[in-house]
Structure formats: structure tokens, C-alpha cells
C-alpha positions in Angstrom: 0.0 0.0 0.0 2.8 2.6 1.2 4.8 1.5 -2.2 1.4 2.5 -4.5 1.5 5.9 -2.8 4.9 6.2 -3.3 4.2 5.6 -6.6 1.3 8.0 -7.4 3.1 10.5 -5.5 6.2 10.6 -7.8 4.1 10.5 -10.6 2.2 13.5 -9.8 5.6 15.3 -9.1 6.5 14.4 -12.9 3.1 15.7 -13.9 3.8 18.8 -12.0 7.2 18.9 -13.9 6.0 18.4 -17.1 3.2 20.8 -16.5 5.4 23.7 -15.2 7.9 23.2 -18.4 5.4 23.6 -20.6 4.2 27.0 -19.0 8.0 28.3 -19.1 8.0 27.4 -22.9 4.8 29.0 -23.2 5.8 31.6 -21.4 9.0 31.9 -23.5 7.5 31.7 -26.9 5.1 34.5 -25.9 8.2 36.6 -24.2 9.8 36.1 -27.3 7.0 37.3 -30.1 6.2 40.0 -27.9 10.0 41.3 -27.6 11.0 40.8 -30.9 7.2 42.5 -31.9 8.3 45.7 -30.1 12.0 45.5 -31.5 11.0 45.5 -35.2 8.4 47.9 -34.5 11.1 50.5 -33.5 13.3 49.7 -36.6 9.9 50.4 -38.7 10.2 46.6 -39.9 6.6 46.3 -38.9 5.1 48.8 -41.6 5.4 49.5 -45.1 8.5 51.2 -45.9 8.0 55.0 -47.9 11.2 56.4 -49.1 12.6 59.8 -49.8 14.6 59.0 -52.1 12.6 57.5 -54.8 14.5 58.7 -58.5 11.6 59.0 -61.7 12.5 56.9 -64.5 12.6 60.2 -66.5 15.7 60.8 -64.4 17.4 57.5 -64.9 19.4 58.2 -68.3 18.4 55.1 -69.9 14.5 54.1 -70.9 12.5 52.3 -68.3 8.8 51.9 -68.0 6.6 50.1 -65.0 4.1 47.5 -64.5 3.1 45.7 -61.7 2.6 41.5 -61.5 0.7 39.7 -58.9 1.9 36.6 -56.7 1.1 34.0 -56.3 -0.8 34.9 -52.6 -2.4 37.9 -53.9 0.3 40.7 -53.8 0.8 43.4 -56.5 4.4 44.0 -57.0 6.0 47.2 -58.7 8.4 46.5 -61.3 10.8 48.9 -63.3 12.3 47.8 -66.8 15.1 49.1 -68.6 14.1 48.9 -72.5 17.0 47.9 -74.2 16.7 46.6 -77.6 17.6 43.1 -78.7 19.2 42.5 -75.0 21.8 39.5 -74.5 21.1 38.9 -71.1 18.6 40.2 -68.3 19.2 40.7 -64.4 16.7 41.0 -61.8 17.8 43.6 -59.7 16.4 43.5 -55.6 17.4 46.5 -53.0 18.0 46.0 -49.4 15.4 46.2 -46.0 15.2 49.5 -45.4 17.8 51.5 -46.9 17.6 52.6 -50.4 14.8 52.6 -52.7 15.0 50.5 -55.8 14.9 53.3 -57.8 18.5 54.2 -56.6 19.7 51.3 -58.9 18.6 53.0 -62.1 22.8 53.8 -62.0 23.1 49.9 -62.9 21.0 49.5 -64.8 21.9 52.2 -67.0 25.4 50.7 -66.8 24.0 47.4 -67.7 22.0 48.5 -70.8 24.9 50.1 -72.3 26.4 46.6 -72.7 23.5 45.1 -73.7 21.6 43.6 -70.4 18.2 44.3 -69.5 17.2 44.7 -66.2 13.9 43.9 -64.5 14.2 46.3 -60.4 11.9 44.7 -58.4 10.4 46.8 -55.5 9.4 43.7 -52.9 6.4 43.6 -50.7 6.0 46.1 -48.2 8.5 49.0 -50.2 7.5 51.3 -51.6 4.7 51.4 -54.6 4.2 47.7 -53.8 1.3 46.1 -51.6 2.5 44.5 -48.1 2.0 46.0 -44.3 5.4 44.3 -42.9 8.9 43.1 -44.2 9.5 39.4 -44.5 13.3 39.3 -44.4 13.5 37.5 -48.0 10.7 35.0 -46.8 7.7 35.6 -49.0 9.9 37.9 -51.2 10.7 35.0 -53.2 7.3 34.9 -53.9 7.5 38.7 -55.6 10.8 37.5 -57.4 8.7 34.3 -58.6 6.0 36.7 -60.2 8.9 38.9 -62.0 10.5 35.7 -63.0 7.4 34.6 -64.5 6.6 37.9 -66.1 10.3 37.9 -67.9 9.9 34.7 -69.2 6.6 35.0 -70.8 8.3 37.9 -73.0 9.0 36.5 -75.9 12.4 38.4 -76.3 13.8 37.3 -73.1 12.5 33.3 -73.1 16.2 32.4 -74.5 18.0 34.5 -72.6 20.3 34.0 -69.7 18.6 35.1 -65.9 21.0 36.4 -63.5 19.2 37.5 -60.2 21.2 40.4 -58.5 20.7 41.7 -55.0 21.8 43.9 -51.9 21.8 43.3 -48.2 18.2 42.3 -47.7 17.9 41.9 -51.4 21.1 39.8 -51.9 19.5 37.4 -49.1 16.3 37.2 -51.3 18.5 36.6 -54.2 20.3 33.8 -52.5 16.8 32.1 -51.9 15.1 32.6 -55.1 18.6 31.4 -56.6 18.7 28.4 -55.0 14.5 27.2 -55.5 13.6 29.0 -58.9 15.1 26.6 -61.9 14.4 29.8 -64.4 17.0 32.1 -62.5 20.5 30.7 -64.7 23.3 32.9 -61.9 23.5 35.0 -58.8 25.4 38.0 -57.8 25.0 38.6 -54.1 26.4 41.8 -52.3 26.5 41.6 -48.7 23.6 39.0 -48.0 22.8 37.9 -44.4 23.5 34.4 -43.7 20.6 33.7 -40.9 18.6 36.4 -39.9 18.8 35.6 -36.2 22.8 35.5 -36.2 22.4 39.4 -38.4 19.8 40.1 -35.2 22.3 39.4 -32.3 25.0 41.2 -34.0 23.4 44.2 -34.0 22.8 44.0 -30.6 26.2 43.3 -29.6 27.4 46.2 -31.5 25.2 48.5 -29.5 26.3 47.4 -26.0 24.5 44.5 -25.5 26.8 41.4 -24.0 27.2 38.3 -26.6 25.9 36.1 -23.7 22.4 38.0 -23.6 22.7 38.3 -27.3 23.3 34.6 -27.9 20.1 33.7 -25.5 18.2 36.2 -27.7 18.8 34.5 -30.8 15.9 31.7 -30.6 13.7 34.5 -30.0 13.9 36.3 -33.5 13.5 32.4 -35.4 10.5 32.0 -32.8 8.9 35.1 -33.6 9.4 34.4 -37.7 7.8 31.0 -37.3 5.0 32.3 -36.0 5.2 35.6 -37.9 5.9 33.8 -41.2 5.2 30.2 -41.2 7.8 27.3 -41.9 9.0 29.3 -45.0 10.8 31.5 -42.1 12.9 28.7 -41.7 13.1 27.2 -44.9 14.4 30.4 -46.5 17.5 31.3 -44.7 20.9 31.6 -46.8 22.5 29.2 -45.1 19.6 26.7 -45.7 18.9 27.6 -49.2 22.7 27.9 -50.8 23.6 24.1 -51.1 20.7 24.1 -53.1 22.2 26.2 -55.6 24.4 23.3 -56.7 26.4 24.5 -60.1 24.5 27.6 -61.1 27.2 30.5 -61.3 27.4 32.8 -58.3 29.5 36.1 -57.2 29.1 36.8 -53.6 30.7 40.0 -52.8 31.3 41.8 -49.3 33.0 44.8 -47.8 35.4 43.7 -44.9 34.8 46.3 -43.0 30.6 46.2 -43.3 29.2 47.2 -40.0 25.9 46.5 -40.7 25.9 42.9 -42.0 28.6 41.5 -40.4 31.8 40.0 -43.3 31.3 37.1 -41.1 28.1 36.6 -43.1 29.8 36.0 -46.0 32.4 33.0 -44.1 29.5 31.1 -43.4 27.6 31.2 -46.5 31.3 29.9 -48.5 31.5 27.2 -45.8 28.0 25.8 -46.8 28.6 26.3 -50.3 29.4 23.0 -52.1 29.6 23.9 -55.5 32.6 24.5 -57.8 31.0 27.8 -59.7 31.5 30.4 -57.2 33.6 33.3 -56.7 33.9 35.2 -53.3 35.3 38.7 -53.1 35.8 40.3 -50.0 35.9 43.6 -50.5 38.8 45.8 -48.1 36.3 48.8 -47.9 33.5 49.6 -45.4 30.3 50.2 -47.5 27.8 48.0 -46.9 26.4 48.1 -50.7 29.6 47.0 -51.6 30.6 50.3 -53.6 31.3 53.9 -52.6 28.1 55.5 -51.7 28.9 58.7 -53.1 28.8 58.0 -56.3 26.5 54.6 -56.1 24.1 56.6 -58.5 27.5 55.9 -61.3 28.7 52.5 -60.2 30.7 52.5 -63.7 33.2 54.9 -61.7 34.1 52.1 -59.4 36.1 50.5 -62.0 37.2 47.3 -60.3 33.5 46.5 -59.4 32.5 47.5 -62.9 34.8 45.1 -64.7 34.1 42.6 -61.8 30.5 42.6 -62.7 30.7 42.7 -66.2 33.3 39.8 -66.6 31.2 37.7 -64.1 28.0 38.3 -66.4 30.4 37.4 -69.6 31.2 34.0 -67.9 27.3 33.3 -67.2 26.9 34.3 -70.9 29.3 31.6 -72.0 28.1 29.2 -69.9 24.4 29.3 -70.8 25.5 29.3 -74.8 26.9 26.1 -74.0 24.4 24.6 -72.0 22.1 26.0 -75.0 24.0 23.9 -77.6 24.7 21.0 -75.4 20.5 20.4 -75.4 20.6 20.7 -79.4 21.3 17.3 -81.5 24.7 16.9 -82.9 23.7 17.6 -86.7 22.2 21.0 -85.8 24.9 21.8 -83.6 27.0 21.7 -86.4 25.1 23.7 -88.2 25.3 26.3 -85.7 29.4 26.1 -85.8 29.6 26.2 -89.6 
């Protein structure tokens, strides 16, 4: 009898356990939304981002009209095209979180018509003349680049053309993702993308005082807060997830040393998950985060080093793409071609 209490009293002491664990997880998962809620509310991630600095196409210095395409859940997304006639290539072109307005990459796209590219500027959900109430940190973007991807290749002009995606901070993050999971995207330029958005969280917090420690304990609160916030995509579409997907797609990740904003320690961990043999990494020894100088970002042909950089990058992809154009021809007509 004494050994059946016994019994039933250690059980209910387990029970008790058991219940009072899953009340500090509950409890954790609510401190957790709730802090990270308030956090991106103050860095007006919560809202749809309005810029100042929004160019007009008239102002570009190379033709560009807009449209908008709808995703696939619903949202209209603003699109700016360079009209360039009988293009050789086309690039998607994405902008980072909060920073600049697409618009502010008229300068490459003007540098890329005048040697024959097209580009497509995407103005993801949530910026600017696009629908959206709160940034997704390249979640559903991929979505918005999906829709873009889909309106390019519907144009009969660009259906044999090579598709190099292109993209900034944020952006380049996006670009990473939509690289990786869209077949039609052919290469992928990537300047200063996050790896994980938690890890670009906790730095930020560590630069402003906070000790790596509290940080670190911080850091399952942000992927928390997304899961909920965003669904499993939150977790599916982190760089570090999405890049070994990539496989042998041609790539140029680029980053400034000296970036205080996304950490260059970004870029180490997205070339230690890579697995491919198409890449090239460049770490920049400057301390712009977009890679180029600022000043004259609006004229990123004056930054000759990342001018040629580019361009020879989008040669290679050229190359690579005729091949892989003639290598799905039969023999006889390949000849053809060559004669």
C-alpha cells in the first residue's frame, strides 16, 4: 500500500514537472514574439516602408517603363524595366530592407543597358509602390521575385535568354533564396547577404552594448517570432539553408570587410556551406555596406574594379548558358550552328 503511494506521488511530481515546463515554454515563446514585436516595430520593420529617395525613370538616363505582377498569394508587385533593344542577357535587380529605394539602382541599370543587359528592379512587398504591411526578411519575397521571374519569361524576347538574379543586403538574401529554388534564375550576384537572420539580429545588438551572452540567449527569439510571424518558409528560407541548393548555377558573392551592418562574417559562413565549384567570393577591403562607394553609387561604372568585376562575371554566365544552350541541341544542328 505505502509503495502505491509512493508511486502515485512521484508521478504526480512528474506531472507537476512536465506541466510547469510547458508554461515556461509557453511563457518563453510569448516573451519572445512579444520582444521581438516591439524590436522591429522600433526599426519600422513592422510597416510598409515610404522612401525619400525614390528617383523617376525620366531621371534614370536610360529608358525604363513600370508595371506591376501579382503573386502567387495575392500581392501586386511594382516593377521597373530598362528597355534595351535586342538584350543579350537580363538581371533582376532587388534593394535592401530599409535603406535605399529601388529606384536608386537606375545607375546599374543604366550601366548594364549600355552593354546590352536588361534589367527587371523589383520593389518587394511592403516598399514602396508595392502592396504589403510588414517586411518578411526574404521570406515571401521569393514569392515577388517568382512573379517577376514569371513575367520575364513570358516575354518572348527574353525566353532564350540567360537570368541572372542580383541583389543587396536584404535583397542579396532574397537573391540567395530565389537562386537556390527557382530553376528559371540561370546565376546569382549577391552583395552583402545575411546568412541567418537571427545570427544578423544578435549582432546588432552586440554592437550596440549588449553582452554576446544575452545576445546569444536572444537568438531563438527572433526564429521564434518568424515561425509564428511567417510560417515554416521562415525557416526554410534562410541563406545558409537555401545555398547548397544552388548546386552548379554560377554565383559572385561579394562583401565589404569592414561592413558594419551585415557582419563580413556573413559571408564566411555562406562559402563554408557552399558546395559547388561555380563560385567566386570577393571580400571587398572597404567599409560600405552596398559594396561600392556611396557617393557615387548613383555611377557605379566609376568604381572600375566592381564595374569590370561585374561585367566579366555576367560574360562567364553568358558563355556558360550558350553552351548549355548547344549542349541540349542534337549533334547535326549543332554543327550547323558552328559552320
Amino acid at each position: 500500500m505505502g509503495s502505491a503511494i509512493t508511486m502515485i506521488g512521484g508521478l504526480y511530481m512528474v506531472i507537476n514537472i512536465i506541466i510547469a515546463l510547458l508554461i515556461l515554454i509557453l511563457l518563453y515563446i510569448l516573451f519572445s514574439y512579444i520582444i521581438v514585436s516591439i524590436a522591429y516595430k522600433k526599426q519600422g520593420y513592422a510597416q510598409h516602408v515610404e522612401y525619400d529617395d525614390v528617383i523617376s525613370p525620366d531621371d534614370a538616363g536610360v529608358p525604363i517603363f513600370e508595371t506591376d505582377v501579382k503573386t502567387d498569394d495575392g500581392f501586386n508587385i511594382h516593377l521597373y524595366e530598362t528597355d534595351v533593344e535586342e538584350p543579350k542577357g537580363v538581371i533582376i535587380l532587388l534593394t535592401g530592407i530599409t535603406h535605399l529605394s529601388i529606384t536608386q539602382f537606375f545607375g546599374h541599370a543604366k550601366m548594364f543597358a549600355e552593354q546590352g543587359y536588361s534589367s527587371v528592379l523589383v520593389e518587394a512587398r511592403s516598399h514602396g509602390r508595392s502592396d504589403g504591411k510588414h517586411i518578411t526578411f526574404g521570406t515571401h519575397d521569393v514569392r515577388d521575385v517568382q512573379a517577376a521571374v514569371q513575367y520575364i519569361r513570358a516575354r518572348m524576347m527574353y525566353q532564350k535568354l540567360p537570368l541572372t538574379i542580383m541583389g543587396f543586403s536584404m535583397g542579396a538574401a532574397t537573391a540567395v533564396n530565389a537562386a537556390s529554388t527557382i530553376p528559371e534564375i540561370d546565376a546569382l550576384i549577391a552583395c552583402a547577404p545575411f546568412s541567418r537572420w537571427d545570427y544578423v539580429c544578435t549582432e546588432w545588438i552586440t554592437q550596440r552594448g549588449c553582452p554576446e551572452f544575452v545576445a546569444t540567449c536572444l537568438r531563438p527569439c527572433v526564429m521564434i517570432h518568424g515561425r509564428i510571424k511567417f510560417g515554416s518558409d521562415f525557416f526554410k528560407y534562410q541563406p545558409v539553408n537555401t545555398l547548397p541548393l544552388l548546386k552548379e548555377k554560377p554565383a559572385f558573392f561579394i562583401h565589404s570587410t569592414g561592413d558594419k551592418t551585415v557582419l563580413f562574417e556573413n559571408h564566411n559562413r555562406l562559402r563554408r556551406v557552399y558546395h559547388g565549384h561555380n563560385a567566386i567570393f570577393w571580400k571587398r577591403p572597404i567599409e560600405d555596406h552596398y559594396v561600392t562607394d556611396r557617393k557615387n553609387f548613383m555611377k557605379p561604372w566609376l568604381d572600375v574594379e566592381y564595374k569590370q568585376r561585374l561585367l566579366k562575371f555576367l560574360h562567364e554566365v553568358q558563355a556558360q548558358h550558350h553552351a548549355k544552350m548547344l549542349a541540349s541541341i542534337p549533334n547535326h544542328y549543332q554543327e550547323f550552328e558552328q559552320d
